[in-house]
C-alpha positions as CSV (number, residue, x, y, z in Angstrom):
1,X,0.0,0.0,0.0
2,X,2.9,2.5,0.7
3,X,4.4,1.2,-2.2
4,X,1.3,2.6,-4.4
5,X,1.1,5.6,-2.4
6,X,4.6,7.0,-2.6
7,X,4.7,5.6,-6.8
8,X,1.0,8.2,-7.0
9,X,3.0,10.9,-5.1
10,X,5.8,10.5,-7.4
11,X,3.4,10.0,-10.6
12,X,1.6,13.3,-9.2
13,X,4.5,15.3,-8.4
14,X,6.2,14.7,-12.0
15,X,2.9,15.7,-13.4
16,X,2.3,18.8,-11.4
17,X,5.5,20.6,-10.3
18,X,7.4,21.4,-13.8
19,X,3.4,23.3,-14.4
20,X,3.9,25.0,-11.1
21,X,7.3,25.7,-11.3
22,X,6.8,27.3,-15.0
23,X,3.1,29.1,-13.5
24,X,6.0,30.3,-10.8
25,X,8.7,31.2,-13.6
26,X,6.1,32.8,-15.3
27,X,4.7,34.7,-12.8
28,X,7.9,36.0,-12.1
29,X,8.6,37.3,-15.5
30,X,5.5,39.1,-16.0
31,X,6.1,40.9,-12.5
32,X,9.7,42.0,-14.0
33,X,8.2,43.0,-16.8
34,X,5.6,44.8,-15.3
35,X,8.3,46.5,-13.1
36,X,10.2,47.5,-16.1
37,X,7.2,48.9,-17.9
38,X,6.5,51.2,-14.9
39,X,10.3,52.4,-14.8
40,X,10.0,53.3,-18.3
41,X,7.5,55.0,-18.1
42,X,8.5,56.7,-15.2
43,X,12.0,58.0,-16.3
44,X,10.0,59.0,-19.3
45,X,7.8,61.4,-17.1
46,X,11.4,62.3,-15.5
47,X,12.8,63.2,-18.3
48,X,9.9,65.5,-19.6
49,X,9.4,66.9,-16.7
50,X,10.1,70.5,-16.5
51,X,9.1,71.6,-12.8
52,X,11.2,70.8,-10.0
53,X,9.1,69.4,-7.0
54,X,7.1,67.1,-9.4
55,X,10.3,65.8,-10.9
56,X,11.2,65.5,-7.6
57,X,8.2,63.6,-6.8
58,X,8.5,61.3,-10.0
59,X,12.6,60.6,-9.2
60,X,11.3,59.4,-5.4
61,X,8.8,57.1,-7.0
62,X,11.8,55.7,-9.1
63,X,13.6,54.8,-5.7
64,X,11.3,53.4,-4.4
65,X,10.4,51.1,-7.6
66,X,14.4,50.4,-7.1
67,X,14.1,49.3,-3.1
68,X,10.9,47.3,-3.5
69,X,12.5,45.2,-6.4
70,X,14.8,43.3,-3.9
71,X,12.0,41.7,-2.2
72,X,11.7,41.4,1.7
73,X,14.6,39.4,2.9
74,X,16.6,42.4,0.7
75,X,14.2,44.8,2.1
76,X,15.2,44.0,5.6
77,X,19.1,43.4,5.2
78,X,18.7,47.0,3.4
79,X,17.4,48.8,6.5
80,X,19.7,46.5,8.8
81,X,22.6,48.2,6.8
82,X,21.2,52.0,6.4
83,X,20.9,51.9,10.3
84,X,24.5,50.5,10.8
85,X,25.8,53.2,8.8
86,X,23.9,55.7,9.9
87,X,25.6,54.2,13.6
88,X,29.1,54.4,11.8
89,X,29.3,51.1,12.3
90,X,30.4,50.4,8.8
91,X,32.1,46.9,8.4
92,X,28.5,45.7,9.7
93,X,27.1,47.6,7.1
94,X,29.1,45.9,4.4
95,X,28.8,42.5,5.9
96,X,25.2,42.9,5.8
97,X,25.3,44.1,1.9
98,X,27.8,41.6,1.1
99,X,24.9,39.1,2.1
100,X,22.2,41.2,-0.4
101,X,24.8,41.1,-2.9
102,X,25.4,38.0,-2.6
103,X,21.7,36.7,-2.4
104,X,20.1,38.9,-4.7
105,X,23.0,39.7,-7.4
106,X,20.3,41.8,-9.7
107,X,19.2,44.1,-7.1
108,X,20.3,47.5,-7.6
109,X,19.8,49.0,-4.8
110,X,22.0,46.0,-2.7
111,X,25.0,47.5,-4.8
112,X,24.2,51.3,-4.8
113,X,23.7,51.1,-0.5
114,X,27.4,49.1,-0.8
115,X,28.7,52.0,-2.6
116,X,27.5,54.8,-0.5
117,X,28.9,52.8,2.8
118,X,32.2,52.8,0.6
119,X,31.6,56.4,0.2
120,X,31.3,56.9,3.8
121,X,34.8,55.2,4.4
122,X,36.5,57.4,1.8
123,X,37.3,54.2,-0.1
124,X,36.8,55.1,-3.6
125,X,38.2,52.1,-5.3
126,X,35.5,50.0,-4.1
127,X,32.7,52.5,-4.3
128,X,33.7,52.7,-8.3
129,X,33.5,48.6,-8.6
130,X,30.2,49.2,-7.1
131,X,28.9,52.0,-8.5
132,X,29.9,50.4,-12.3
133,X,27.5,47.2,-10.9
134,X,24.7,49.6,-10.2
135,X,24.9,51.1,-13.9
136,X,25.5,47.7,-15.6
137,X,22.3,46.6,-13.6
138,X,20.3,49.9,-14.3
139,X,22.2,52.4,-16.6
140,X,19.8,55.2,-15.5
141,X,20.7,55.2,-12.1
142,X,20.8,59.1,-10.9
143,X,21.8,58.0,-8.0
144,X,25.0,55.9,-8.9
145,X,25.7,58.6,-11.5
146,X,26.0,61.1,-9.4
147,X,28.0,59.4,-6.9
148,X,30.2,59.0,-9.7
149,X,30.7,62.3,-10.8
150,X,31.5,63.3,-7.0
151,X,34.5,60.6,-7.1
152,X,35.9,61.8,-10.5
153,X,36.0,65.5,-9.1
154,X,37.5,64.1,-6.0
155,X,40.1,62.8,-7.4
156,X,40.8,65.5,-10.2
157,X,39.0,63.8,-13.2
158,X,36.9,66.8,-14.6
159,X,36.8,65.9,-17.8
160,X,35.1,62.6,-16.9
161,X,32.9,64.2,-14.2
162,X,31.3,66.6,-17.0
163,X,30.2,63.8,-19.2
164,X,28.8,61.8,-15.7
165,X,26.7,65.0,-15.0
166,X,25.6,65.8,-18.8
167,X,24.8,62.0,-18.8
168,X,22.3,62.3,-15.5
169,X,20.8,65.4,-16.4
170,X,20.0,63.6,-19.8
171,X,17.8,61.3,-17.9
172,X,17.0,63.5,-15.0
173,X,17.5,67.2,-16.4
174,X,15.5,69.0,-13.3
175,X,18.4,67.5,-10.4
176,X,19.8,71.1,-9.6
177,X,22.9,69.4,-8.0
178,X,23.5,68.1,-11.1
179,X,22.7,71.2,-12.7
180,X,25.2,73.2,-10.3
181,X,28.0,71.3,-10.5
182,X,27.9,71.1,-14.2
183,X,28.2,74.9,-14.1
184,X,30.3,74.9,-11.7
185,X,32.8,72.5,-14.1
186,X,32.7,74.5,-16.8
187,X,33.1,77.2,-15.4
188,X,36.4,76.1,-13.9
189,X,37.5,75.4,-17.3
190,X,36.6,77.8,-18.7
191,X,38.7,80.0,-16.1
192,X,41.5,77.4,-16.6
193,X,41.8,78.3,-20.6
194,X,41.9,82.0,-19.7
C-alpha cells in the first residue's frame, strides 16, 4: 500500500511541479516585466518633466520602484545596513550588503547602498567597482551617476565628471545638484583656458 502511495506521489508530483514551477517562472517574469514597464515609463515622465518638486516627486517614485524590487529578505538586510551606517558602524554595514549582494545579485539598490557605505569610508576604489555594478544593472541610475561624478572631481577627473553630470541630467534634467556642479565644471575650465 505505501508502495502505491509513494509511486501516486511520485506520478503526481512529475505531473504537477514542472506546471507550477513554469506558473511560478512565469509569474515572475510578468512581474519583471511589469516593473520595467513602470520604470519606463517613469524616467519618461522624469525626463519630460520640467518643474522641479514634481520631478522630484516622479525621481522618489523611481527609488522606491528600485528598493521594492529586492523583495523582503533584501528589504530588511537593506534597513539593517542604512541603520548601521547611519551608527558608523560600517564593516557591519558591508557584511550585511555583502549578504544582499550575494543573495540577490540583480538588485540595484543592494549594490548602490554598498557603494555609498564605501563612500562613507572614503574608499573610492571600491565604491567605483560598485557603482559600475549599479549602472551595468540599471544604466539610469541618478543615484549611482552622481555618486560617480563626485569621485571623478575628488580625485581630479573633470573631464570625466562633466560627461557623468551631462549624462544624469539627460535622464534627470530637473536635479539642480547636477545642474550646479555642471556649471560649476565649466566654469572652472573655462577660467583654466583664460
Amino acid at each position: 500500500m505505501r508502495r502505491f502511495i509513494l509511486s501516486g506521489f511520485l506520478s503526481f508530483s512529475l505531473l504537477v511541479l514542472p506546471a507550477v514551477a513554469a506558473e511560478t517562472r512565469n509569474a515572475t517574469a510578468s512581474s519583471s516585466e511589469a516593473e520595467a514597464s513602470r520604470l519606463d515609463q517613469l524616467f519618461a515622465d522624469l525626463k519630460q518633466e520640467r518643474n522641479e518638486v514634481a520631478a522630484r516627486r516622479i525621481a522618489e517614485r523611481i527609488r522606491e520602484e528600485w528598493l521594492a524590487s529586492g523583495g523582503a529578505t533584501a528589504d530588511l538586510l537593506i534597513e539593517w545596513a542604512r541603520n548601521a551606517a547611519a551608527d558608523e558602524k560600517y564593516h557591519v554595514a558591508l557584511d550585511l550588503l555583502d549578504e544582499t549582494t550575494t543573495l540577490y545579485p540583480e538588485y540595484v539598490e543592494g549594490w548602490n547602498s554598498r557603494a555609498l557605505v564605501h563612500l562613507m569610508m572614503n574608499d573610492y576604489s571600491r565604491a567605483m567597482v560598485d557603482l559600475s555594478r549599479t549602472l551595468t544593472i540599471e544604466p539610469r541610475h541618478f543615484g549611482a551617476l552622481s555618486g560617480l561624478a563626485g569621485i571623478l572631481r575628488a580625485t581630479g577627473r573633470e573631464e570625466q565628471a562633466l560627461e557623468v553630470y551631462r549624462r544624469m541630467l539627460d535622464i534627470y534634467p530637473m536635479q539642480r545638484s547636477a545642474q550646479r556642479a555642471l556649471i560649476r565644471l565649466v566654469e572652472e575650465q573655462s577660467d583654466e583656458r583664460l
